[in-house]
DRENTORDO-223002 format. One record per residue (C-alpha): residue in three letters; chain; x, y, z. Coordinates in Angstrom, 2 decimals. Layout:
<pts>
<pt res="ALA" chain="A" xx="X" yy="Y" zz="Z"/>
...
</pts>
This chain:
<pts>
<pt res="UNK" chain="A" xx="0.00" yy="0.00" zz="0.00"/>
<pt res="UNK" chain="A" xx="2.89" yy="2.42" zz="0.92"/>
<pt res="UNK" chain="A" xx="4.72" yy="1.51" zz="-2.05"/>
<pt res="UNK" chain="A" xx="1.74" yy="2.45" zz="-4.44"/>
<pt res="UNK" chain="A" xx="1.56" yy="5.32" zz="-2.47"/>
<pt res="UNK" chain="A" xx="4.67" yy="6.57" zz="-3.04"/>
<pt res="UNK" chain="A" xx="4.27" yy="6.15" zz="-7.00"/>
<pt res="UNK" chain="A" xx="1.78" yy="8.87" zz="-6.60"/>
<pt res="UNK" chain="A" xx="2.86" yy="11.47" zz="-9.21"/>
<pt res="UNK" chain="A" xx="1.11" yy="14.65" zz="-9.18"/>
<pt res="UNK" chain="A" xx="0.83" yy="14.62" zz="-13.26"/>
<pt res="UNK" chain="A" xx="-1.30" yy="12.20" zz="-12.97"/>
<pt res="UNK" chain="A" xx="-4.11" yy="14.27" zz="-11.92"/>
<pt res="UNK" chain="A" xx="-6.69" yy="14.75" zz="-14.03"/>
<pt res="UNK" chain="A" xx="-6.97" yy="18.41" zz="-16.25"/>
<pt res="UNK" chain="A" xx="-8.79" yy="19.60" zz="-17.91"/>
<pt res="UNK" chain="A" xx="-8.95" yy="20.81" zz="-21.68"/>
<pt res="UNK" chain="A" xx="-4.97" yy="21.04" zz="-21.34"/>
<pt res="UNK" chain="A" xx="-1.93" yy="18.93" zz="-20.71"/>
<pt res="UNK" chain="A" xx="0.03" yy="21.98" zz="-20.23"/>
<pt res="UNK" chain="A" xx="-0.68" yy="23.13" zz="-16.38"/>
<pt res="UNK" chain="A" xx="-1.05" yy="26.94" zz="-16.93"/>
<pt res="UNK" chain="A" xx="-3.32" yy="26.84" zz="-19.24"/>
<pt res="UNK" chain="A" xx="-5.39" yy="23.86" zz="-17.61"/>
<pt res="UNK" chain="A" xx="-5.68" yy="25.89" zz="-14.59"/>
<pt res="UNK" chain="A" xx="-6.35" yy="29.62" zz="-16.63"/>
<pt res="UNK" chain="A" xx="-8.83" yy="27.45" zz="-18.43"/>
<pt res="UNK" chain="A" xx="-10.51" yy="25.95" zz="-14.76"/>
<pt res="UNK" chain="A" xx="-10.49" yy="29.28" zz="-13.30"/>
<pt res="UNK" chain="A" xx="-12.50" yy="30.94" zz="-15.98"/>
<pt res="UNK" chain="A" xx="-15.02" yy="27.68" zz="-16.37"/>
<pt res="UNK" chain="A" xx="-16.19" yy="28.35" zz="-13.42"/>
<pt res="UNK" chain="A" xx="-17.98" yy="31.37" zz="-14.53"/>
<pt res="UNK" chain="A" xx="-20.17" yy="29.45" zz="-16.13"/>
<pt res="UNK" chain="A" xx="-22.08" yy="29.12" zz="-12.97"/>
<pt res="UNK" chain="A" xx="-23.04" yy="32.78" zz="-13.14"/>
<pt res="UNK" chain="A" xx="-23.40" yy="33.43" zz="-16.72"/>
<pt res="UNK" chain="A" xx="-19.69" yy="34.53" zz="-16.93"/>
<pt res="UNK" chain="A" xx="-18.98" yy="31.83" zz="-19.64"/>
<pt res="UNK" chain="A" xx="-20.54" yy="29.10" zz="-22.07"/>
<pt res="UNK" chain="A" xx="-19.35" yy="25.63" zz="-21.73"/>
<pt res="UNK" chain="A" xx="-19.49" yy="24.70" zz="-25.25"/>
<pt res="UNK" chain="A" xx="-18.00" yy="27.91" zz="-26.41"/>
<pt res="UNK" chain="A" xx="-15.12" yy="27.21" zz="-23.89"/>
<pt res="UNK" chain="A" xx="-14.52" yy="23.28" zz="-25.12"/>
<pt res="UNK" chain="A" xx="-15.27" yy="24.66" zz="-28.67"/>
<pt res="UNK" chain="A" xx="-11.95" yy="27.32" zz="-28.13"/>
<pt res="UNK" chain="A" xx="-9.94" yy="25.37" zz="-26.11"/>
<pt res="UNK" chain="A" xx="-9.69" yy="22.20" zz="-28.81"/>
<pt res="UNK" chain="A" xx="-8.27" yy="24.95" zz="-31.53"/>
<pt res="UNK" chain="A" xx="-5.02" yy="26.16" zz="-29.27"/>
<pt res="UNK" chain="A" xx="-2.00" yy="24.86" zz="-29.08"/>
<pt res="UNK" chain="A" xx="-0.36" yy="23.48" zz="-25.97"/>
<pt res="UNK" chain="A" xx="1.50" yy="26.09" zz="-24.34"/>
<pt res="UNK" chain="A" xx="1.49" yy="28.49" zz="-27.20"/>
<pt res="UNK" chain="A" xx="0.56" yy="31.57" zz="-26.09"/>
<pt res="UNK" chain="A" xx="-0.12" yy="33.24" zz="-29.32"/>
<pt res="UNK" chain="A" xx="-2.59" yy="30.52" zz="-30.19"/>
<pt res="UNK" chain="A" xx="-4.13" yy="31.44" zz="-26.69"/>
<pt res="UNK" chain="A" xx="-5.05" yy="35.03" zz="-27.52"/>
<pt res="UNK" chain="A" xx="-5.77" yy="34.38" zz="-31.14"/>
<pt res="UNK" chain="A" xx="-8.55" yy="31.77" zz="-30.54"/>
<pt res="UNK" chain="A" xx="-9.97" yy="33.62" zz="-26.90"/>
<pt res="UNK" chain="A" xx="-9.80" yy="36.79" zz="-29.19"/>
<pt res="UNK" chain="A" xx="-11.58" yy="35.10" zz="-32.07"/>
<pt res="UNK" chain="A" xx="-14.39" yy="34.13" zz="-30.10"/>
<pt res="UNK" chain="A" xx="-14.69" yy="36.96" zz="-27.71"/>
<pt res="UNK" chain="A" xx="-15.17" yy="39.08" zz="-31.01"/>
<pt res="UNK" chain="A" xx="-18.34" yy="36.10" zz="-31.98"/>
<pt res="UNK" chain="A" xx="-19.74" yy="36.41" zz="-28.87"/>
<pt res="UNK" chain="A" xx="-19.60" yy="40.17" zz="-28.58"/>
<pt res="UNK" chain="A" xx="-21.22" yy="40.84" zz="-32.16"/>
<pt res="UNK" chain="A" xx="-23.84" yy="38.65" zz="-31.26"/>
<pt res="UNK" chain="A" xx="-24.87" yy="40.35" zz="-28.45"/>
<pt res="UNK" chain="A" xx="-24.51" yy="43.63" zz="-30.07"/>
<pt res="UNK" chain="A" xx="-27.04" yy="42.33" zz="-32.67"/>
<pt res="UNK" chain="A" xx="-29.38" yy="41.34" zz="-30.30"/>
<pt res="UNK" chain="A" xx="-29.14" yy="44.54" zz="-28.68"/>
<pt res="UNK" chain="A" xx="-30.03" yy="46.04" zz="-31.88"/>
<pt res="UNK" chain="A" xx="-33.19" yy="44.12" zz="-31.98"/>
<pt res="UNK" chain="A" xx="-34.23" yy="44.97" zz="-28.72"/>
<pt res="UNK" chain="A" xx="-33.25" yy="40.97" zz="-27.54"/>
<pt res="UNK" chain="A" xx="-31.61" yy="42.65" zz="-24.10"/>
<pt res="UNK" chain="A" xx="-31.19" yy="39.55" zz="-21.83"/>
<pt res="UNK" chain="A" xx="-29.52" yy="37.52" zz="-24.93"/>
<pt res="UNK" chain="A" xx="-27.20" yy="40.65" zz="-25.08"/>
<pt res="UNK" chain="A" xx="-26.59" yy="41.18" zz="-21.42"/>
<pt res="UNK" chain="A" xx="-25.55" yy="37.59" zz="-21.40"/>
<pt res="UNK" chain="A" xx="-23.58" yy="37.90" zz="-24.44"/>
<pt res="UNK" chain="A" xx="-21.58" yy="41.09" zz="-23.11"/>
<pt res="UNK" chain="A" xx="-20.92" yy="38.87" zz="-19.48"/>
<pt res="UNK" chain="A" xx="-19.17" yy="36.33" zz="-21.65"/>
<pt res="UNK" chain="A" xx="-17.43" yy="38.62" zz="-24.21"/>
<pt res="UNK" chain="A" xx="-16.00" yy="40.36" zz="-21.33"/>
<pt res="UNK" chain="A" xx="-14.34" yy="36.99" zz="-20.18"/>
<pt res="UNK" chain="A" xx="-13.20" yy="36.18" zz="-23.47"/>
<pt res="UNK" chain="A" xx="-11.13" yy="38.84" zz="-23.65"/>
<pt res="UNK" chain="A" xx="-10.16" yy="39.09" zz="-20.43"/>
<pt res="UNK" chain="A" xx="-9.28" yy="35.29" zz="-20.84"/>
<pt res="UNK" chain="A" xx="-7.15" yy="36.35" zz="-23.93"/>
<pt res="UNK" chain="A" xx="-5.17" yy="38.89" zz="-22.04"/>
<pt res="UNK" chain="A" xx="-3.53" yy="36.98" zz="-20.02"/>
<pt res="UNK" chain="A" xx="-0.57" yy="35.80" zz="-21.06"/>
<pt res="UNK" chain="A" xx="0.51" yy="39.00" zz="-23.07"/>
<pt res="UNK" chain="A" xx="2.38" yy="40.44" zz="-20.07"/>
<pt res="UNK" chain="A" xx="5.56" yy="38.83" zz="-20.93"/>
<pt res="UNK" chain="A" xx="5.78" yy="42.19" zz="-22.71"/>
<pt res="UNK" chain="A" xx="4.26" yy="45.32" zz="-20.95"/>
<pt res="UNK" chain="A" xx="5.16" yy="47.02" zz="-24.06"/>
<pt res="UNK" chain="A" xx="2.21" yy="44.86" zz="-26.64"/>
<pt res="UNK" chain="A" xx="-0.85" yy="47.05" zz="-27.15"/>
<pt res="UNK" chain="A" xx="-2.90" yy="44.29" zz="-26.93"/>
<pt res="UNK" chain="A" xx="-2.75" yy="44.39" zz="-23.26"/>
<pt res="UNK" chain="A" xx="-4.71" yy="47.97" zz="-23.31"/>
<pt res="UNK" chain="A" xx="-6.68" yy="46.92" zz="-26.46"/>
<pt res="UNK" chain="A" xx="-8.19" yy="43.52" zz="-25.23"/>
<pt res="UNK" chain="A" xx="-8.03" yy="44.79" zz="-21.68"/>
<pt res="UNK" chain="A" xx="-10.55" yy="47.73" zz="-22.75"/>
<pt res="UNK" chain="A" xx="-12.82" yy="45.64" zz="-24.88"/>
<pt res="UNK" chain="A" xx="-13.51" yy="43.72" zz="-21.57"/>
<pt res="UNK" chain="A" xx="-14.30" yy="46.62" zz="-19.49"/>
<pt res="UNK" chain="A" xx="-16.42" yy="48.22" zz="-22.06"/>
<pt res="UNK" chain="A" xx="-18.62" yy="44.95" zz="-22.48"/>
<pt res="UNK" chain="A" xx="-18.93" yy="44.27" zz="-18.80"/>
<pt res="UNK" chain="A" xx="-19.87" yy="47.85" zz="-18.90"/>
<pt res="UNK" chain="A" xx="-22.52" yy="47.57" zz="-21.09"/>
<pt res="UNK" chain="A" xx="-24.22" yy="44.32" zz="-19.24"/>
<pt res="UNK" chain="A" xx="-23.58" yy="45.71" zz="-16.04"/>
<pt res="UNK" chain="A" xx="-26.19" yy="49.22" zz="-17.52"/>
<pt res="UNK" chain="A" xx="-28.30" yy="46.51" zz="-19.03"/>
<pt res="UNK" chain="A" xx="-28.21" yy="44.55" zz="-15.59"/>
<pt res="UNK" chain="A" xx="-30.35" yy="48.04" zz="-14.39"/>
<pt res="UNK" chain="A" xx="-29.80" yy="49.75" zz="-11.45"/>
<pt res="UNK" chain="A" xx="-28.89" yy="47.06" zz="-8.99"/>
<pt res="UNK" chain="A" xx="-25.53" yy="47.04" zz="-11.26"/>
<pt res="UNK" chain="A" xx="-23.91" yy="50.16" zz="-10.11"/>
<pt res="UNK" chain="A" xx="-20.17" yy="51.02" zz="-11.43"/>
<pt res="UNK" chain="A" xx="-18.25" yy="53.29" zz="-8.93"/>
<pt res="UNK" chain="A" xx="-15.20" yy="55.51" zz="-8.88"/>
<pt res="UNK" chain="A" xx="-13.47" yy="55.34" zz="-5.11"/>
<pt res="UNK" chain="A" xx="-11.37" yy="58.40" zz="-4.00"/>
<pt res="UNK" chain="A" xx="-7.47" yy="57.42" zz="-3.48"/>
<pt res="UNK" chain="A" xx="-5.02" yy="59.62" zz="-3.47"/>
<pt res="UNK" chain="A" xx="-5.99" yy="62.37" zz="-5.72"/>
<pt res="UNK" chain="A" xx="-7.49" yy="59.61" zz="-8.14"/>
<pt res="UNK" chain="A" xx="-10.19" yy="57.31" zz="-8.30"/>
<pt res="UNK" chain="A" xx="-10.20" yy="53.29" zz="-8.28"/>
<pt res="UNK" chain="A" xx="-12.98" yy="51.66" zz="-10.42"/>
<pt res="UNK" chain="A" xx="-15.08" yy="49.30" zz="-8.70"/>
<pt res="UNK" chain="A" xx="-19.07" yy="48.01" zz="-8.62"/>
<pt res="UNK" chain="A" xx="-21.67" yy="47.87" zz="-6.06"/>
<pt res="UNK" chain="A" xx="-24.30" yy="45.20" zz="-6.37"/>
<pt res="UNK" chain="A" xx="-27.21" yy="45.08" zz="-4.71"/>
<pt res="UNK" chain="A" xx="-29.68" yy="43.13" zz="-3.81"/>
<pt res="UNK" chain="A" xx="-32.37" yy="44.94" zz="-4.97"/>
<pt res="UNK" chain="A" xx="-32.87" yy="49.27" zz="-5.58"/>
<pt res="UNK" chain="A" xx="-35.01" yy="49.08" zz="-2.28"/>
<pt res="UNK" chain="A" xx="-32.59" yy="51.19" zz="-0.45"/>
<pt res="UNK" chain="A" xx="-33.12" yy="48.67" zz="2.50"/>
<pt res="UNK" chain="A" xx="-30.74" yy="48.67" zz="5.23"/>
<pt res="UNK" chain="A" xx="-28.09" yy="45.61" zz="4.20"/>
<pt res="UNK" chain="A" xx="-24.83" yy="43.79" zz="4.99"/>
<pt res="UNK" chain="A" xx="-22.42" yy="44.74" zz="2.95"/>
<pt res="UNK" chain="A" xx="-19.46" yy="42.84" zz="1.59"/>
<pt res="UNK" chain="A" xx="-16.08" yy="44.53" zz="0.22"/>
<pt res="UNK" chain="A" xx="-14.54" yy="42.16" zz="-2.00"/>
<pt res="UNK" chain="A" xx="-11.26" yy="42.66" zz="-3.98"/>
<pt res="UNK" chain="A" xx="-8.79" yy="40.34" zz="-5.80"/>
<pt res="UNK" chain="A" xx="-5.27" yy="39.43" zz="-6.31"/>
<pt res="UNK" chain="A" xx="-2.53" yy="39.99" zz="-8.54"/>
<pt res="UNK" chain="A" xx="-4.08" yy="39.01" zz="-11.77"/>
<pt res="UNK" chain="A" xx="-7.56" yy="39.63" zz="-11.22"/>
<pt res="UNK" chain="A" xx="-9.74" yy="42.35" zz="-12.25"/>
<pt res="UNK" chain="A" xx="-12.76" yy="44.18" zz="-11.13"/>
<pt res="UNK" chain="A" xx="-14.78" yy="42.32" zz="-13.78"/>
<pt res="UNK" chain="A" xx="-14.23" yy="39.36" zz="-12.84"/>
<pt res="UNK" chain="A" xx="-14.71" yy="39.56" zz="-8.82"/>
<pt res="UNK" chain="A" xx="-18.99" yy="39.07" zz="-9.58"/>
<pt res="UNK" chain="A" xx="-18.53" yy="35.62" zz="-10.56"/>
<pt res="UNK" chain="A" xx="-16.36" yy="35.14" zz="-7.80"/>
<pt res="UNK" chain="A" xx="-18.22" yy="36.56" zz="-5.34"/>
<pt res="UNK" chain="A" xx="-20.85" yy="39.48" zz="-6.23"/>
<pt res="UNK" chain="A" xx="-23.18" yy="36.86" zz="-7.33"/>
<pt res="UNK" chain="A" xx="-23.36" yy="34.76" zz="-4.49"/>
<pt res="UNK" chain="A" xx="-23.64" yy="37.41" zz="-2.33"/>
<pt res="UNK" chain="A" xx="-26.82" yy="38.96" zz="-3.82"/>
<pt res="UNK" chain="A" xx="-28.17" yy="35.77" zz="-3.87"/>
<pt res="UNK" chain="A" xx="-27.28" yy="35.33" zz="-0.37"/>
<pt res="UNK" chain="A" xx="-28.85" yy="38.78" zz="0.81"/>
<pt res="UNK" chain="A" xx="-25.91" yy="40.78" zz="0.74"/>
<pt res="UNK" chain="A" xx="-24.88" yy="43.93" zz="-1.11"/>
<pt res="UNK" chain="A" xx="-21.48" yy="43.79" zz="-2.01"/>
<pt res="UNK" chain="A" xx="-19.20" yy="46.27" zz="-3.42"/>
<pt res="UNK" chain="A" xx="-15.74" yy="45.13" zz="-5.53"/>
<pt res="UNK" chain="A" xx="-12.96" yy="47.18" zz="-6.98"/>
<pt res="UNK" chain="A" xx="-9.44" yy="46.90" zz="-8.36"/>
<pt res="UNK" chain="A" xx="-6.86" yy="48.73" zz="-6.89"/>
<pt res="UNK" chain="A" xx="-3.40" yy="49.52" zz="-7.79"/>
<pt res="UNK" chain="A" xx="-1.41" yy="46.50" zz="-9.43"/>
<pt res="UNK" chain="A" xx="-4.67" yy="45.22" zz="-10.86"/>
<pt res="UNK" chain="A" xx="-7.25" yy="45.28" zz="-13.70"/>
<pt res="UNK" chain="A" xx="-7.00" yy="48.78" zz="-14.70"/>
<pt res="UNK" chain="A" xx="-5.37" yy="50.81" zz="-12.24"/>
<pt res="UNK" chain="A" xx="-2.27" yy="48.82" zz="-13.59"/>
<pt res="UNK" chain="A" xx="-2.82" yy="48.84" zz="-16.69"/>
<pt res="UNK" chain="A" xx="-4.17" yy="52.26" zz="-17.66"/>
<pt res="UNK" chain="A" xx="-2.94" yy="54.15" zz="-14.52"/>
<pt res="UNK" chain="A" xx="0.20" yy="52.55" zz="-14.07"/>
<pt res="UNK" chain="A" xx="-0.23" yy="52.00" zz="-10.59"/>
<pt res="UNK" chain="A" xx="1.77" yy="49.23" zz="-8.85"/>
<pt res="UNK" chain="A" xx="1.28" yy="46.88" zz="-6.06"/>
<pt res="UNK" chain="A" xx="1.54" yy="48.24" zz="-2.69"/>
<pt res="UNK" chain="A" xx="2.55" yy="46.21" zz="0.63"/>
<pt res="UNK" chain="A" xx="0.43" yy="48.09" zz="2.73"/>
<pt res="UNK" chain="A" xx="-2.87" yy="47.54" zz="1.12"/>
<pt res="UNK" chain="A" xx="-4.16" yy="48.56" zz="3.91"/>
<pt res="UNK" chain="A" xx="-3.80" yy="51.98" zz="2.59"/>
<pt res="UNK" chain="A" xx="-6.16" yy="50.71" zz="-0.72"/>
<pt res="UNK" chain="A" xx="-9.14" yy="48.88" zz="1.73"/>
<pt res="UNK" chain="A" xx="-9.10" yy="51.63" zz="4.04"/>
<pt res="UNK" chain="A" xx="-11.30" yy="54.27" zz="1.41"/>
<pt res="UNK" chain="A" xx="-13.14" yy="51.12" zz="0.07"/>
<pt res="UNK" chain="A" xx="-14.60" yy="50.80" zz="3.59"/>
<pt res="UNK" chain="A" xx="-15.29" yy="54.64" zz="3.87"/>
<pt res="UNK" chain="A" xx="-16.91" yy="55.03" zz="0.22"/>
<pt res="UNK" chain="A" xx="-20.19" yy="52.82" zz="0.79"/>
<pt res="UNK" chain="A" xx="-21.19" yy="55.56" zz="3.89"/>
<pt res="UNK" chain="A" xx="-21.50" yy="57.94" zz="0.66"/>
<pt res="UNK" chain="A" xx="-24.00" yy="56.02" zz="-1.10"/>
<pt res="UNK" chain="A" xx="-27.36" yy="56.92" zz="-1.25"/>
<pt res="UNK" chain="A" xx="-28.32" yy="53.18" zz="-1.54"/>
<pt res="UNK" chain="A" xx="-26.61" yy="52.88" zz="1.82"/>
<pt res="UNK" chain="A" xx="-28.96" yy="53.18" zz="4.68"/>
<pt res="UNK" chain="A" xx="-28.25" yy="54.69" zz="8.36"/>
<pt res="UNK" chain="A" xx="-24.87" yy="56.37" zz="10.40"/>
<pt res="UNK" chain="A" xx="-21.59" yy="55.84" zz="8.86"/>
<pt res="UNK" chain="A" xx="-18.93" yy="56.55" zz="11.32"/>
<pt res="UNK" chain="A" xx="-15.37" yy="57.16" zz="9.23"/>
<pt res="UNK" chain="A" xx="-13.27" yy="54.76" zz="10.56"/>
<pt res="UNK" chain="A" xx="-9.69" yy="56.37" zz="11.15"/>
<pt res="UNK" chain="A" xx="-10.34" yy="60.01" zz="11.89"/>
<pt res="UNK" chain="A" xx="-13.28" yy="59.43" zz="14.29"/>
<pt res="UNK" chain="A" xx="-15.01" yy="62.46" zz="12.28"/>
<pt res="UNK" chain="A" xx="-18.69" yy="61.58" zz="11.60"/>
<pt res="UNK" chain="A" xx="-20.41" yy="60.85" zz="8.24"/>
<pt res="UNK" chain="A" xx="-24.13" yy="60.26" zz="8.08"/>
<pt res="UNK" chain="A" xx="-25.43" yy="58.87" zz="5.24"/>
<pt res="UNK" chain="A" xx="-28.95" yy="60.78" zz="3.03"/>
<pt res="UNK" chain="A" xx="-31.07" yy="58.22" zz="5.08"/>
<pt res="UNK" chain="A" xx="-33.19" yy="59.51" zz="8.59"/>
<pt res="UNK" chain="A" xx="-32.97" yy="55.80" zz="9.49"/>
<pt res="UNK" chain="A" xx="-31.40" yy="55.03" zz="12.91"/>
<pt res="UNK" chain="A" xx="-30.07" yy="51.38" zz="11.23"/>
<pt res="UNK" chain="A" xx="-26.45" yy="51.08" zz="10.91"/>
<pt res="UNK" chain="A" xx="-24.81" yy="49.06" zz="7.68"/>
<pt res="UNK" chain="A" xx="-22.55" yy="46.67" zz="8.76"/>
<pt res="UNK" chain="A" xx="-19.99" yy="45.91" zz="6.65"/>
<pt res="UNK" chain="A" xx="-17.68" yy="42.55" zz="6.20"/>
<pt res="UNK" chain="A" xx="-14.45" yy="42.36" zz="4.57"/>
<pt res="UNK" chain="A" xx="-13.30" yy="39.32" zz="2.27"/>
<pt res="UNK" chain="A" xx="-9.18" yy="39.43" zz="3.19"/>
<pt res="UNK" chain="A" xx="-6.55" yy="37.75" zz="2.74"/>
<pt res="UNK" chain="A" xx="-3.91" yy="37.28" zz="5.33"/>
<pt res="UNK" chain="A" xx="-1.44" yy="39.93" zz="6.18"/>
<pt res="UNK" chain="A" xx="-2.96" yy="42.65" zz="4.69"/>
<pt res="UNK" chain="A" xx="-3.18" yy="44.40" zz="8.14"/>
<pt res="UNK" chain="A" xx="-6.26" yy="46.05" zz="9.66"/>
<pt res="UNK" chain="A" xx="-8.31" yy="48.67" zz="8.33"/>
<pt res="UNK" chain="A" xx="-8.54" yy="50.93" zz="11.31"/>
<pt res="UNK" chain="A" xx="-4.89" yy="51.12" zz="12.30"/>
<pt res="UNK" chain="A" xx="-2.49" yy="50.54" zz="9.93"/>
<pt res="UNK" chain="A" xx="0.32" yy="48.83" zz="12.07"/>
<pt res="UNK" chain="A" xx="4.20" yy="47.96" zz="10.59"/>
<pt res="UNK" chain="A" xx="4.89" yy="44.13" zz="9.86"/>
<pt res="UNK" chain="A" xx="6.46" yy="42.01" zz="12.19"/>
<pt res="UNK" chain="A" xx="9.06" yy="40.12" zz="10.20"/>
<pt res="UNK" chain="A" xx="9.70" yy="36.33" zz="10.10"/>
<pt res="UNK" chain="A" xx="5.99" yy="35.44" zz="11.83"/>
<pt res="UNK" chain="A" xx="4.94" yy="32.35" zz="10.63"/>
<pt res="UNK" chain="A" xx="2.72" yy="32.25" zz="8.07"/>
<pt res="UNK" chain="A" xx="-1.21" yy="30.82" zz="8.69"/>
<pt res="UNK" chain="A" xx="-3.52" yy="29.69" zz="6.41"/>
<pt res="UNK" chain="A" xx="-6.51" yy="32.46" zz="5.63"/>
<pt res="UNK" chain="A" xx="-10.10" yy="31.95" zz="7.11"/>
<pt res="UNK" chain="A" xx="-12.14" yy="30.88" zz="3.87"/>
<pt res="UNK" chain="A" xx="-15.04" yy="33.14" zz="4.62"/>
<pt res="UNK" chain="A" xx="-16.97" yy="32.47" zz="1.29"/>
<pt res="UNK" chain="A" xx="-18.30" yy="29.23" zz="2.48"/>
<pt res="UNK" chain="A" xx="-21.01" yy="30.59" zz="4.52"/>
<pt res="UNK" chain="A" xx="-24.00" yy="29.14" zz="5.93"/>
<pt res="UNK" chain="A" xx="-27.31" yy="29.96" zz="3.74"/>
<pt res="UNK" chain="A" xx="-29.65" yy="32.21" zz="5.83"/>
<pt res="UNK" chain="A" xx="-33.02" yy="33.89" zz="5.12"/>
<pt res="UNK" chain="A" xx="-32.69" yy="37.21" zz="2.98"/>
<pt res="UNK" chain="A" xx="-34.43" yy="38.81" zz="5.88"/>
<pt res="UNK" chain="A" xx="-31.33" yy="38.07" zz="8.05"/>
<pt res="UNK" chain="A" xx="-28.67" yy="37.32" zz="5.95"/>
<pt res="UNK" chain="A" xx="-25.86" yy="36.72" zz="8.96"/>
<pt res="UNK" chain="A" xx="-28.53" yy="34.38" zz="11.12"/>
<pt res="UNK" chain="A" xx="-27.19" yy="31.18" zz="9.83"/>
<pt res="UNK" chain="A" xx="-23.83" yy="32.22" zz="10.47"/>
<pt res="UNK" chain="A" xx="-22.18" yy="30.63" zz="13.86"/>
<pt res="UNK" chain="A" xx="-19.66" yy="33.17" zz="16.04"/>
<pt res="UNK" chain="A" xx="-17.06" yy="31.07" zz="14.78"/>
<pt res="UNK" chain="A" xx="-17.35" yy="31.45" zz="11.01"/>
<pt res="UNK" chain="A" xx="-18.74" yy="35.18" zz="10.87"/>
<pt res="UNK" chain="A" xx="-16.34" yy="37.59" zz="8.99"/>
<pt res="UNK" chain="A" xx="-15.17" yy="40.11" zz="11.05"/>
<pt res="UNK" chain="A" xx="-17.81" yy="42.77" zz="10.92"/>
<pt res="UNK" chain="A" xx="-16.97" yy="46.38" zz="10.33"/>
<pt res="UNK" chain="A" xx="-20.11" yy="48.25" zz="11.63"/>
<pt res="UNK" chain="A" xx="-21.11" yy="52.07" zz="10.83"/>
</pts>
């Protein structure tokens, strides 16, 4: 038993689409969109069979090819008043091209990083106004600028809600974060508001903007900015300066708010210098929670597996 044991090899495991492991795994990640609308299984298998293993040219040319399909499709059944065929259409244009992207950045310098990265935005863009008003995109104050991001809400009710801030990693983009975790949230009872900030989506790409340790610098006006929407209900405290900021609402309800992080980011309130050489421990997974009655989204949620609340 040991002996077959030891055998084990890990490229064994089963992929899928690919034998090359980047592009099984870029292929995986973006599949699973297809849970949310984000992507088309048959368009995927359909794309996938015409690259070539671990050629990344192939990869943009066929994600490119039918990101292009996809999107004219939907732009002809805009045209002809079809809008939920085109909403869906735009959803998985946007991945395509995003999907096609990728693996350009082995030169910053190829204009098809701006090109393809822009014909993504610009079709999410255009589901997310077709979506209606529960699909809200957002500029958030930094530093003299603004970081793109989306609010989704549960419905335009204006009802006091939790609300989850969700952002990504370092090759993710603000597009993408619904299928990852606006949607379920929503679903769930939650609003939830998503951005990219600097070293992602387009901050990097358009703004130039670079990864920062300290990200607690980037969360901390993500947490401030949903006290400033109207769709936000009751007192918003600012978190930092103590100073007070009460949202257009007369309701006495506070919004609580609950932050999707990933370790070491530090906290949002007081930004605190690293301790070096602390051993490193696995994140909470806080997106496998407990479903609860819209009514009272957290109910179902036990002390121990709550996210950390942030209330205003």
């Amino acid at each position: 038993m040991k002996a077959s044991a030891a055998k084990y090899k890990l490229e064994g495991k089963m992929k899928v689409a690919f034998k090359d492991d980047s592009f099984a795994f870029e292929f995986v990640r973006n599949l699973g969109f297809t849970y949310y609308g984000g992507a088309d299984l048959g368009e995927m298998m359909a794309t996938a069979g015409k690259i070539k293993e671990g050629d990344f040219e192939s990869w943009f040319t066929e994600w490119d090819k039918v990101g292009r399909r996809v999107l004219s499709r939907a732009d002809a059944g805009l045209a002809a008043g079809h809008l939920e065929s085109a909403r869906e259409g735009y959803l998985r244009a946007s991945t395509y091209f995003r999907t096609a992207e990728f693996y350009l950045h082995g030169n910053p310098a190829d204009p098809r990083i701006l090109s393809e990265s822009r014909a993504s935005q610009k079709a999410y863009a255009e589901a997310a106004r077709l979506a209606g008003p529960t699909w809200e995109p957002v500029q958030i104050p930094y530093e003299g600028i603004t970081l793109p991001g989306y609010f989704y809400k549960v419905d335009n009710s204006g009802k006091p809600r939790p609300t989850l801030i969700f952002h990504g990693g370092f090759d993710s983009s603000v597009e993408e974060l619904f299928f990852f975790g606006g949607a379920a949230a929503v679903r769930r009872g939650y609003n939830c508001l998503t951005f990219d900030g600097p070293g992602q989506g387009a901050p990097m790409r358009e703004q130039k903007l670079l990864f920062r340790y300290d990200w607690e610098a980037v969360v901390t006006p993500a947490v401030r900015f949903p006290c400033k929407l109207p769709t936000i209900t009751g007192a918003c405290a600012a978190s930092a300066s103590s100073k007070s900021c009460t949202s257009p609402s007369t309701s006495t309800s506070k919004s609580t708010f609950w932050r999707l992080s990933t370790p070491n980011l530090g906290p949002f309130r007081q930004p605190r210098k690293r301790t070096p050489n602390l051993p490193w421990k696995a994140p909470v997974n806080r997106f496998r929670l407990p479903l609860a009655p819209a009514s009272n989204p957290s109910a179902g949620i036990s002390a121990a597996s709550r996210p950390e609340p942030i209330t205003h």
